[in-house]
C-alpha positions as CSV (number, residue, x, y, z in Angstrom):
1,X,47.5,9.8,53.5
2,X,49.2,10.4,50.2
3,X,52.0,7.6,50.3
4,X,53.3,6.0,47.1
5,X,51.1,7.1,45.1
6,X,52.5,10.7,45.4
7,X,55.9,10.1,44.2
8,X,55.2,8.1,41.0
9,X,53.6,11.7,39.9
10,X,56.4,14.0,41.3
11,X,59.4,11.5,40.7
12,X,59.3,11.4,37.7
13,X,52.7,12.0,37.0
14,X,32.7,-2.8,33.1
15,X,34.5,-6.0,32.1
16,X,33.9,-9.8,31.4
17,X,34.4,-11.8,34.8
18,X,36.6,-14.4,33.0
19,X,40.1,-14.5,34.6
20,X,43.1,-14.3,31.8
21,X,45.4,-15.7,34.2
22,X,47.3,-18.3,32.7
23,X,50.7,-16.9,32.1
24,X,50.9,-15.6,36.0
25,X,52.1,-18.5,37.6
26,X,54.3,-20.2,34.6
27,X,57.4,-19.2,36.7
28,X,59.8,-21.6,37.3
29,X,61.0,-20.6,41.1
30,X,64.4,-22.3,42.2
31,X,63.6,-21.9,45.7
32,X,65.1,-23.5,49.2
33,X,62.9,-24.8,51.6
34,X,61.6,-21.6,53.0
35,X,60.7,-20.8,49.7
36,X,63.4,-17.9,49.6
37,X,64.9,-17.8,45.7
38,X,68.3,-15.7,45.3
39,X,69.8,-16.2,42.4
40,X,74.0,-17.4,42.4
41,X,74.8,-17.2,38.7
42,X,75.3,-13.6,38.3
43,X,72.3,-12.3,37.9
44,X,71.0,-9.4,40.2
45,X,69.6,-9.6,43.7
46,X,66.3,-8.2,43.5
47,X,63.1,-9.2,45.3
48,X,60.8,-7.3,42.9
49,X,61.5,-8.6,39.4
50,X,60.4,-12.5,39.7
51,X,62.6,-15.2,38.3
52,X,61.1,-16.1,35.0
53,X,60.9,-12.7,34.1
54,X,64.5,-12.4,34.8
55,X,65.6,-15.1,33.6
56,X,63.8,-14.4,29.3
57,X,65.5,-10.3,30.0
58,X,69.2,-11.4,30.8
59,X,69.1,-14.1,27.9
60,X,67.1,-11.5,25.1
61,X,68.9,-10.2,22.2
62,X,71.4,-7.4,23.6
63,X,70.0,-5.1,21.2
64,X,66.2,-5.0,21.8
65,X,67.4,-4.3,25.5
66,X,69.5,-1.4,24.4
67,X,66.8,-0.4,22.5
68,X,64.3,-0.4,25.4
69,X,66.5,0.1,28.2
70,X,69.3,2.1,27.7
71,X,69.8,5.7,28.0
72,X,70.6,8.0,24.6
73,X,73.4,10.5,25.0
74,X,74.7,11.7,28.5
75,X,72.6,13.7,30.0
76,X,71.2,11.4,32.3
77,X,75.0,11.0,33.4
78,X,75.7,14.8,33.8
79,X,72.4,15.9,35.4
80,X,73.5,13.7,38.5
81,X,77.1,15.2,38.4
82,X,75.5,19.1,38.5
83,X,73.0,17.9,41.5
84,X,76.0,15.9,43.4
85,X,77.9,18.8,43.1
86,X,75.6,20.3,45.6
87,X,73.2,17.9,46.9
88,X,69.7,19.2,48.7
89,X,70.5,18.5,52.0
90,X,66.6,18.6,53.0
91,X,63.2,18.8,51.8
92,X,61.0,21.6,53.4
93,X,57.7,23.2,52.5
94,X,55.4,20.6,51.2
95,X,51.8,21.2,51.9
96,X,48.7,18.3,52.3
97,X,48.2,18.3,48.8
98,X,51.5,18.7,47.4
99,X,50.5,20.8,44.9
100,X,53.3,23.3,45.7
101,X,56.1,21.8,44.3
102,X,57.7,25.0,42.8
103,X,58.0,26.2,45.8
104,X,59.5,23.8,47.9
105,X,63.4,23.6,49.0
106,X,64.6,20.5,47.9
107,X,62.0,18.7,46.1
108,X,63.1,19.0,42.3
109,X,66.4,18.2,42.8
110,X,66.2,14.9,44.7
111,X,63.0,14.1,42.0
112,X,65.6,14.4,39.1
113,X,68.0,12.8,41.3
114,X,65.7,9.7,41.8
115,X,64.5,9.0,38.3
116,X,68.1,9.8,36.4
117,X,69.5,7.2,38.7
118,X,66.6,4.6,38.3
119,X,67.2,5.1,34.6
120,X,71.3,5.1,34.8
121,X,71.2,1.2,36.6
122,X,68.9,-0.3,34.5
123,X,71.5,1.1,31.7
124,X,74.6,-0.2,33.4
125,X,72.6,-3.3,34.0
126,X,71.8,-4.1,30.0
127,X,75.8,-2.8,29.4
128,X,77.9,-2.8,32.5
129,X,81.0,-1.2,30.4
130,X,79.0,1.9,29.7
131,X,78.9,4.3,32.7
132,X,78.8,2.1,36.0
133,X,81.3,4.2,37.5
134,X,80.7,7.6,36.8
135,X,77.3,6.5,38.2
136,X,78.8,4.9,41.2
137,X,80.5,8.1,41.8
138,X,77.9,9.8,41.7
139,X,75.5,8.3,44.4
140,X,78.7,7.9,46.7
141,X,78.9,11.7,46.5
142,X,75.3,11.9,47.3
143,X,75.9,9.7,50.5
144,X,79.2,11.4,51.2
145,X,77.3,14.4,51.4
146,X,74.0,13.0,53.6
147,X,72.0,14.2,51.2
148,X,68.4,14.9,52.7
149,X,69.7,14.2,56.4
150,X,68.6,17.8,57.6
151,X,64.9,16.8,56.8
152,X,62.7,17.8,60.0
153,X,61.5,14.9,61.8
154,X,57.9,15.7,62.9
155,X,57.0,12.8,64.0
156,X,59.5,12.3,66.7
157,X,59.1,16.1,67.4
158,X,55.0,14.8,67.7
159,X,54.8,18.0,65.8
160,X,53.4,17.3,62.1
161,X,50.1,19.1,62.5
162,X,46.9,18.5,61.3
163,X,47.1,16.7,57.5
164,X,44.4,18.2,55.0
165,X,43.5,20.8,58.3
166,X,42.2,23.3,55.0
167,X,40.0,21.5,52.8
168,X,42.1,22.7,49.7
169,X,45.5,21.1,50.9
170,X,46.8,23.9,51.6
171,X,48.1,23.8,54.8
172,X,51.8,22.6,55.7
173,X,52.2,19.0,56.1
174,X,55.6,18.5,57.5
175,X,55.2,14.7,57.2
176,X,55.0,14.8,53.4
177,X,58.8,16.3,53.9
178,X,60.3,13.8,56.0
179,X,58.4,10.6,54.0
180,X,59.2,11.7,50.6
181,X,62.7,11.8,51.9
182,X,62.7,8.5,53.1
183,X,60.7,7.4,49.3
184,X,63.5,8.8,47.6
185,X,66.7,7.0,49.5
186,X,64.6,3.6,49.7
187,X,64.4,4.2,45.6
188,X,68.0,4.7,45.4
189,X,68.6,1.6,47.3
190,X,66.3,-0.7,45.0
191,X,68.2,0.3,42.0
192,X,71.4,0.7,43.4
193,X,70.9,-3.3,44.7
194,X,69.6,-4.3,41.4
195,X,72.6,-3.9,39.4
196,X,75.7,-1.2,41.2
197,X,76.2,-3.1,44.2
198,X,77.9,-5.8,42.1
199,X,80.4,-3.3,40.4
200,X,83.8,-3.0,42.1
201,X,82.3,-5.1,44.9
202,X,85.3,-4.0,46.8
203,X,85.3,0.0,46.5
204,X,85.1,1.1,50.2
205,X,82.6,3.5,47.9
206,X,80.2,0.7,48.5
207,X,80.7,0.9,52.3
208,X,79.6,4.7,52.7
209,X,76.7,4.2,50.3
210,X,75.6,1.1,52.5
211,X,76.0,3.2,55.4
212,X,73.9,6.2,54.1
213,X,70.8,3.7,52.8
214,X,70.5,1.3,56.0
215,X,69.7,4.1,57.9
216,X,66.3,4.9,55.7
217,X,65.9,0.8,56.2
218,X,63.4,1.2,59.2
219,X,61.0,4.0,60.3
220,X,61.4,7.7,60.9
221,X,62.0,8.2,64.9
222,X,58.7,9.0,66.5
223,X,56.7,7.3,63.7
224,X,54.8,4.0,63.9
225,X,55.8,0.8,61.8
226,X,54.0,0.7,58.0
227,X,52.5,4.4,58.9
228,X,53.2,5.9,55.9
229,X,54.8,5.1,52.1
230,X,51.7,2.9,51.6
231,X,49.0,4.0,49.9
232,X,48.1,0.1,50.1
233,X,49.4,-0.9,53.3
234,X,52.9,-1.8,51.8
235,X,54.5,0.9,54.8
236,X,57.9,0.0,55.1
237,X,57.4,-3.2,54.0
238,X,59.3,-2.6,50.4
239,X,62.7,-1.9,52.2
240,X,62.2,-4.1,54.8
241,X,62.1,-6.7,52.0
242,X,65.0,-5.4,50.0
243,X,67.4,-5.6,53.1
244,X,65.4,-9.4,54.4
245,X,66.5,-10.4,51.1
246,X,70.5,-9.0,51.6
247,X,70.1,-10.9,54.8
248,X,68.6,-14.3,53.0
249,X,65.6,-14.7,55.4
250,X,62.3,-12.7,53.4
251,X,59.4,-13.2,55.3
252,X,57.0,-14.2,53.0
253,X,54.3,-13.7,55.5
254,X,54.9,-10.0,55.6
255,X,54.0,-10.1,51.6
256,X,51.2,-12.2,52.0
257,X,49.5,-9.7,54.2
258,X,50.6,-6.7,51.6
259,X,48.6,-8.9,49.3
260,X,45.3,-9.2,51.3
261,X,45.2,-5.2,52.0
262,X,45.5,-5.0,48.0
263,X,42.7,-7.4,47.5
264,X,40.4,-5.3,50.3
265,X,41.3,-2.1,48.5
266,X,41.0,-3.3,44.8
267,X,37.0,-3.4,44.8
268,X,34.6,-5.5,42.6
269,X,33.7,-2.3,40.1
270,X,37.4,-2.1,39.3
271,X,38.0,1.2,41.1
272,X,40.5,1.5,44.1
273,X,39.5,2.7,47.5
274,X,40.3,6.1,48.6
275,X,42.0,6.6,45.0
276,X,39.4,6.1,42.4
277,X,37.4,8.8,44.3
278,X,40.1,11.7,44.0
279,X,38.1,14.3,41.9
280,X,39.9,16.2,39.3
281,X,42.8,13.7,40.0
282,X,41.1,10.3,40.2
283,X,42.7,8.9,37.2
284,X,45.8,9.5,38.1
285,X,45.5,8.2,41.7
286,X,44.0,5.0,40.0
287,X,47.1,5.1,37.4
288,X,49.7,5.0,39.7
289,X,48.1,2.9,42.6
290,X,47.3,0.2,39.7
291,X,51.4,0.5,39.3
292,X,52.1,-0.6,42.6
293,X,49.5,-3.2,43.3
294,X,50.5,-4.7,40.1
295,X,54.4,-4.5,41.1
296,X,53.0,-6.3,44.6
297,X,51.6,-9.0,43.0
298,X,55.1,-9.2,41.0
299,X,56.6,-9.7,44.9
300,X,54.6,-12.3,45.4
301,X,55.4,-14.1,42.4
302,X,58.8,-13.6,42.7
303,X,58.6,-15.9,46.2
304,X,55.4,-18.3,45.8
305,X,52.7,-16.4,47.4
306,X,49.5,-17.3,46.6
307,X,47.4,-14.7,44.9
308,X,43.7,-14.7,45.6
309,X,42.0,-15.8,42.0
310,X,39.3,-12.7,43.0
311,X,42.2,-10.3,42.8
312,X,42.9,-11.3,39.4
313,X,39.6,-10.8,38.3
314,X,39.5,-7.0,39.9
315,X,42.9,-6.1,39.0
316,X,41.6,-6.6,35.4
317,X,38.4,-4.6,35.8
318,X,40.7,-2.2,37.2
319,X,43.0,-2.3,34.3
320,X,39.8,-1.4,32.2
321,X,38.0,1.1,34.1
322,X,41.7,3.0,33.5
323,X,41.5,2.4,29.6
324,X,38.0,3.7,29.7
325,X,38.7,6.9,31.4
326,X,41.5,7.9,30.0
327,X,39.4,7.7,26.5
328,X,36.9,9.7,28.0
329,X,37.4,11.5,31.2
330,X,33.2,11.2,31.7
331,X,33.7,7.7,32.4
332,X,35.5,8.8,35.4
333,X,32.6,10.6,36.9
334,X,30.8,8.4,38.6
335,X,33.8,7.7,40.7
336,X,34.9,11.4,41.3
337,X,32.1,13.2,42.0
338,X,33.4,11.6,45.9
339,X,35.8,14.2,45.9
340,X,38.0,12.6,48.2
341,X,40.5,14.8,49.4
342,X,40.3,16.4,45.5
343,X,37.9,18.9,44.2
344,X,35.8,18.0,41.4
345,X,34.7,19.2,38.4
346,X,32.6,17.1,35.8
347,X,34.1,15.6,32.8
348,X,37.5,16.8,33.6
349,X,40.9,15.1,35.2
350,X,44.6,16.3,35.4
351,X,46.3,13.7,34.1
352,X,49.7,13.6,31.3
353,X,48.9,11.8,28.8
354,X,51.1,8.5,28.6
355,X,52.9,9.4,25.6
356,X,54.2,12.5,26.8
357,X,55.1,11.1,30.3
358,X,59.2,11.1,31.4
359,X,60.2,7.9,32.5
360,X,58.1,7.0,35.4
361,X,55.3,4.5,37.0
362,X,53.9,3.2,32.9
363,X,55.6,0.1,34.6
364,X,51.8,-1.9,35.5
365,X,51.0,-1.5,31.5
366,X,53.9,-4.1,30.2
367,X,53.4,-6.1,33.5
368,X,49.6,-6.5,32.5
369,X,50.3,-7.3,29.1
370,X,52.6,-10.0,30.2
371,X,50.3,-11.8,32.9
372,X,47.5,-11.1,30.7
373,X,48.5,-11.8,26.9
374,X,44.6,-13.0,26.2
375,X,42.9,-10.1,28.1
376,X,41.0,-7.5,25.6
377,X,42.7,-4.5,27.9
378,X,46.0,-5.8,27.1
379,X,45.6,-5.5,22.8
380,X,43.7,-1.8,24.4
381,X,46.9,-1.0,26.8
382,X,49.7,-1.9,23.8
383,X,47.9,0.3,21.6
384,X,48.1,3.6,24.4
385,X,52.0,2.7,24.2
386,X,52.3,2.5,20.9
387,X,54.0,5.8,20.5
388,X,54.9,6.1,23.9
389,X,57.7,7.7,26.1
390,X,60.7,5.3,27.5
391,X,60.1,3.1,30.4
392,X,63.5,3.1,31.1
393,X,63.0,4.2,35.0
394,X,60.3,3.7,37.5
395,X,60.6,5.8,40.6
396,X,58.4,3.4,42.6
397,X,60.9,0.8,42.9
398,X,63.8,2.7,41.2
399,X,64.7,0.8,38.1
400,X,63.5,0.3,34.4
401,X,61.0,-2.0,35.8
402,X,58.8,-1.2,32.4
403,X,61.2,-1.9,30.3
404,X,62.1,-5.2,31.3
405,X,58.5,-6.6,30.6
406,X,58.9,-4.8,27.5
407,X,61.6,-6.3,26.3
408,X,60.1,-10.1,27.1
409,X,57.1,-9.0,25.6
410,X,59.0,-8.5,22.7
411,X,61.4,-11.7,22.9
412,X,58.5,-13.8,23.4
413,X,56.7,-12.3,20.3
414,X,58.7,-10.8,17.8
415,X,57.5,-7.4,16.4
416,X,54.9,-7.2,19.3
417,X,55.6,-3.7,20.2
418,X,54.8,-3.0,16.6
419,X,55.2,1.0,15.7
420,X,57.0,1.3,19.4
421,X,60.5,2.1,19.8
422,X,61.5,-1.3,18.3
423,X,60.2,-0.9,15.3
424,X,61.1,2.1,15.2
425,X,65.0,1.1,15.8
426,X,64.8,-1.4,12.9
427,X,63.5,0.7,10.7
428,X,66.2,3.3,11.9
429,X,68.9,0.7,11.5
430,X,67.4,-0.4,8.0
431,X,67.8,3.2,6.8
432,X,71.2,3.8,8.4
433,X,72.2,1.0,6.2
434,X,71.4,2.5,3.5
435,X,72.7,5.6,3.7
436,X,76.4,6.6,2.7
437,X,77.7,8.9,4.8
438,X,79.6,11.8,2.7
439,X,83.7,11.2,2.1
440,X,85.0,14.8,3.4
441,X,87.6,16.4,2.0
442,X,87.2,19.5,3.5
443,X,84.7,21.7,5.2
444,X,84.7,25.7,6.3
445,X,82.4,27.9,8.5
446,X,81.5,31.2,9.0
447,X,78.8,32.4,11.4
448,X,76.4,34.9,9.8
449,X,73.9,35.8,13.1
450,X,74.9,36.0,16.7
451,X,71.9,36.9,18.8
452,X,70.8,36.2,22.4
453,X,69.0,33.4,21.5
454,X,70.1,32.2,18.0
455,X,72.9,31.3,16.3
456,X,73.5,30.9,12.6
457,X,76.4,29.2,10.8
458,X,77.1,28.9,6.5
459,X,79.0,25.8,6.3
460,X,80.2,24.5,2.8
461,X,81.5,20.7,2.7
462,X,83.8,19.3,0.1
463,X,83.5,15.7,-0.6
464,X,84.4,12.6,-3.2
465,X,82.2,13.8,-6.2
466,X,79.9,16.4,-4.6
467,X,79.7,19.9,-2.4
468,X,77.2,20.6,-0.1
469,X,76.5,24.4,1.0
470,X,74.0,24.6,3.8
471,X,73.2,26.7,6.7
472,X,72.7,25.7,10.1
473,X,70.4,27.6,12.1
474,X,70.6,26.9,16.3
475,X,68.2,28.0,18.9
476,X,68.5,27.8,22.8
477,X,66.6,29.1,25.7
478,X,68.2,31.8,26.8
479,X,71.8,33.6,27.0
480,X,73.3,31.6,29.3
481,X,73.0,28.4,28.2
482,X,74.1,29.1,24.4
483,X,77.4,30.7,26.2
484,X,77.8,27.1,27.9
485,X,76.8,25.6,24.4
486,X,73.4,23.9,25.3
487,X,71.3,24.3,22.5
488,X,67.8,23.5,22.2
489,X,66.7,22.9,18.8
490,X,69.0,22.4,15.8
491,X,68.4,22.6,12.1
492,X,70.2,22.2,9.0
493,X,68.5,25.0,6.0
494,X,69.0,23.4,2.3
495,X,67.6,25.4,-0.1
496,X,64.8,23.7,-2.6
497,X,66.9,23.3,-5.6
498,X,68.3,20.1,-6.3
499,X,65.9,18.4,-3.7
500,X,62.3,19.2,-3.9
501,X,60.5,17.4,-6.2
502,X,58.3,19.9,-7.9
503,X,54.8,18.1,-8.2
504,X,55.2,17.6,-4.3
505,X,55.2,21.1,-3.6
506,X,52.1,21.6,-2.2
507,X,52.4,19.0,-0.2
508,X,55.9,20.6,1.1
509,X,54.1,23.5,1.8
510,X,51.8,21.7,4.4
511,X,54.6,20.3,6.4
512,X,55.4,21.6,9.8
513,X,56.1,25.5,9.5
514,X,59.3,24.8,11.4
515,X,60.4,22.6,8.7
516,X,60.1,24.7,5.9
517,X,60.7,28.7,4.6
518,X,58.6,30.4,2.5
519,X,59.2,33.6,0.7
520,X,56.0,35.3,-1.0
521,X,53.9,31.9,-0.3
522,X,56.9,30.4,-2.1
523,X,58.7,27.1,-0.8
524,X,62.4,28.5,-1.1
525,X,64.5,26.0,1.3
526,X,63.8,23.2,4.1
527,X,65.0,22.9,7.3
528,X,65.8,19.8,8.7
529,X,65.9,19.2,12.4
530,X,69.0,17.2,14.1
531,X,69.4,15.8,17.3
532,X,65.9,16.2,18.8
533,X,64.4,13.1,18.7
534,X,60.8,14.0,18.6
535,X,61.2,17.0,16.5
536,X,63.3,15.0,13.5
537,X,59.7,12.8,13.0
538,X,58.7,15.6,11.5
539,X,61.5,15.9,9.3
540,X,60.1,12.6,7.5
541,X,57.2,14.9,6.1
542,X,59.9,17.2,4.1
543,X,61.8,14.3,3.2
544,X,59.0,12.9,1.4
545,X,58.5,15.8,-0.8
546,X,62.1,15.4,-2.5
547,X,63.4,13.7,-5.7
548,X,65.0,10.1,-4.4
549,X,68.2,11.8,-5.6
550,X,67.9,14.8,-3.4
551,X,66.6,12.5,-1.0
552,X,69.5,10.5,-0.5
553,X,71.7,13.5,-0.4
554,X,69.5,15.0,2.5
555,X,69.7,12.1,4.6
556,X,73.7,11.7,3.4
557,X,74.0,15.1,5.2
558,X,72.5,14.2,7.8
559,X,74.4,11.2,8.7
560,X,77.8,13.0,8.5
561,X,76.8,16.1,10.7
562,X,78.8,15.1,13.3
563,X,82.1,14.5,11.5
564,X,81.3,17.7,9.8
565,X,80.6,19.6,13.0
566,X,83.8,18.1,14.2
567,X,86.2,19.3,11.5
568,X,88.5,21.8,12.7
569,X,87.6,24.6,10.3
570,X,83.8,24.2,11.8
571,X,85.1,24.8,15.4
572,X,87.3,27.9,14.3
573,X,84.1,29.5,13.6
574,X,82.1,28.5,17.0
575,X,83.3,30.8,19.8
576,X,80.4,28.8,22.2
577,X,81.1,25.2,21.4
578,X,77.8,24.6,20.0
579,X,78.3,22.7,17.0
580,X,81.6,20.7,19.0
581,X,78.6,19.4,21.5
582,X,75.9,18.4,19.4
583,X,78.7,16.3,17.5
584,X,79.9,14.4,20.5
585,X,76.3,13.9,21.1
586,X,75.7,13.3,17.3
587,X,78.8,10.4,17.6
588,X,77.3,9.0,21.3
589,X,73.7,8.4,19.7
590,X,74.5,6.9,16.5
């Protein structure tokens, strides 16, 4: 059945046989005489993240954590508080190949639900003053409410019908409803363990939320013990574990034989059984399966249990038969032509490529990289996440699980993660240094287009020794949400004069069109974007193109938007609260 695997996509999408194996069992494991290790000096309670990994995150530089860890801004925060405010109260409609997601009652919202929280406690957890109790608020509202209690039971109905009874999925499989609702409170419960339980220890909020998680701790009614969540026999084992350890009695025999079915399933060739084989999907299934085999093995490193030295060797040749596919989905072939339980067609797979993924299962990368520093794949895995998305949240075992390797990684080898998000922070902050915010005297506003979807704004700024006239231009999606004051995209029009160096023009003129006007193939003003992360790399292209006066002045701009946006003559002149928004984002983000 589809177990695990599943929700890393929807919460959230031949090598050398020698053994790089000598960083996996450097941990230094306080343990009693069971060989149970719980920490006592304020660190969290977790049975997933081992204790020498623990132990290099909670004493790294504040900063790279931030960096890797922490969430920007607060929507993370305020899309829980609009889903709380009405919490799904089941999941119904999934078929066997849970390829209808659109269509099914519940589904989206407890997915967003699941991966904003994983990546809200791993951000209370790096800075515990930040948000911990708007986010404890907000899952005691989810458990006040029983989210996902009205979830049909089949199995204790004996009613589920027959899984993959069309051989395109199509056909309802009331399981998938009930287990994915059981996935999603046992991810709550591993992050909320990991770093909210220790807030406010005393809130009776605590006790509701307790209440509302132990009752996912053990199987549905009706349903056999380990039948389902496991794509690799882990069952109900992960929650089991989490509450064994809450209890101070893990049964380390119950993760030695999660360990053996991994070994069985990882085969010598690298590929995965029953996953590698998944047609148009096999590289995915192998993706995300690698995740939680490699976050197993973390379990049993985390309390002594011996891996077999085979599985090392496989889970490598594993690790490489993904690196090779997703360079070239041909490679895949030969596994997927099996077409287990997945069409296939040759030379092609569905899978999001890692830089564009949301925060989800890119955990087993950084844990690779860590256990393997001398392995070939690991110089080939750093390279795919070189420019790529936050692993701030893992859905699998709910927490930044990623970004904790991550930030060892980068601890234990200063400017490792070369051209990833730290670099790209010091090269931010080096900037930021050097740029002098403009001394505002005044400022005023006038809008000059209000259209559906578009907003435009003529601001002129007075400051010590120069003025700045500008326009801002402001698109959103639709009606609605510019009259709430959500924008999508924001830039800031300066017109050439002043700033463009003239023997860069052509150069200007290849930039992205977004990022420039033209008027009769004539480069008349830029347009620089603000507040959109992705989209203001491409404002480094325009920036390039000016005189290192003009260029200073640009970026000058820039870094005052949000007092500017904030000046009471600027607001006068806003009836939608646009520019007020993206300057209290503007001030959060800096």
């Amino acid at each position: 059945m589809l177990r695990l695997s599943v929700i890393l996509a929807f919460f959230a999408i031949s090598m050398s046989s020698t053994s790089w194996a000598a960083n996996w069992n450097e941990a230094s494991i306080k343990s009693n005489n069971n060989g149970f290790s719980e920490p006592s000096d304020g660190r969290p309670t977790t049975y997933v993240v081992p204790n020498d990994v623990l132990d290099k995150f909670t004493g790294a530089d504040k900063k790279i954590k931030e960096v890797m860890c922490s969430v920007r801004g607060t929507f993370v925060y305020e899309e829980m508080a609009e889903i709380v405010a009405n919490p799904p109260i089941r999941i119904k409609g999934l078929n066997s190949a849970m390829n209808n997601i659109p269509k099914v009652e519940g589904i989206s919202e407890t997915g967003k639900f699941v991966a904003r929280f994983g990546e809200a406690v791993t951000d209370v957890f790096v800075d515990r003053d930040k948000k911990s109790e708007e986010l404890l608020e907000n899952l005691y509202r989810w458990a006040k409410a029983n989210a996902l209690s009205g979830t049909w039971n089949c199995w204790a109905d004996k009613n589920c019908g027959g899984y993959w009874a069309k051989k395109d999925g199509s056909d309802p499989a009331p399981s998938h409803d009930i287990d994915q609702s059981y996935l999603a409170v046992h991810s709550l419960a591993y992050g909320y363990f990991f770093s909210l339980a220790s807030f406010k220890p005393n809130d009776p909020r605590h006790v509701t939320i307790q209440n509302y998680l132990s009752k996912y701790s053990t199987s549905p009614k009706g349903a056999g013990k380990g039948h389902y969540v496991a794509s690799l026999h882990t069952g109900m084992n992960w929650i089991e574990l989490l509450f064994q350890q809450r209890a101070g009695n893990v049964n380390k025999k119950t993760i030695a034989k999660i360990i053996e079915s991994n070994n069985k399933e990882l085969l010598n060739d690298g590929s995965i059984d029953k996953r590698t084989t998944r047609g148009i999907r096999a590289l995915h299934y192998h993706y995300v399966t690698l995740n939680e085999i490699m976050i197993n093995m973390e379990i049993a490193n985390r309390y002594g249990v011996e891996i077999p030295k085979e599985m090392h060797k496989k889970i490598e040749k594993a690790a490489d038969l993904f690196v090779k596919g997703y360079r070239d989905y041909k490679y895949m072939n030969k596994w997927a032509k099996v077409a287990y339980n997945r069409p296939y067609r040759p030379n092609q797979q569905i899978f999001q490529p890692v830089m564009t993924q949301k925060p989800g299962g890119k955990s087993w990368m950084y844990i690779f990289q860590y256990r393997y520093p001398s392995s070939p794949v690991s110089n080939e895995l750093k390279v795919i996440l070189k420019n790529a998305g936050s692993a701030a949240s893992d859905s699998a075992v709910g927490l930044g699980y990623g970004c904790i390797y991550a930030v060892v990684l980068e601890s234990n080898s200063p400017g490792y993660l070369a051209e990833s998000r730290i670099a790209k922070w010091r090269k931010d902050l080096e900037k930021k240094m050097s740029i002098k915010p403009i001394d505002i005297q005044s400022a005023k506003s006038k809008i000059y287009s209000d259209k559906d979807n578009f907003m435009g704004f003529r601001i002129t700024v007075n400051g010590v020794g120069s003025d700045h006239s500008f326009k801002v231009m402001v698109d959103f999606d639709n009606k609605v949400q510019k009259e709430s004051g959500d924008l999508k995209n924001l830039r800031v029009e300066l017109v050439t004069d002043g700033y463009l160096d003239p023997l860069n023009t052509e150069a200007a003129l290849k930039c992205k069109k977004a990022n420039i006007k033209k008027k009769d193939h004539n480069l008349v003003a830029y347009r620089l974007f603000s507040g959109n992360r992705k989209e203001e790399e491409n404002n480094e292209c325009i920036l390039s193109t000016m005189t290192e006066a003009g260029r200073k002045k640009a970026e000058s701009l820039l870094a005052t938007l949000g007092q500017i946006f904030a000046n009471e003559n600027v607001k006068k002149s806003d009836p939608y609260g646009v520019l007020e928004k993206h300057s209290k984002f503007l001030m959060e983000t800096n």
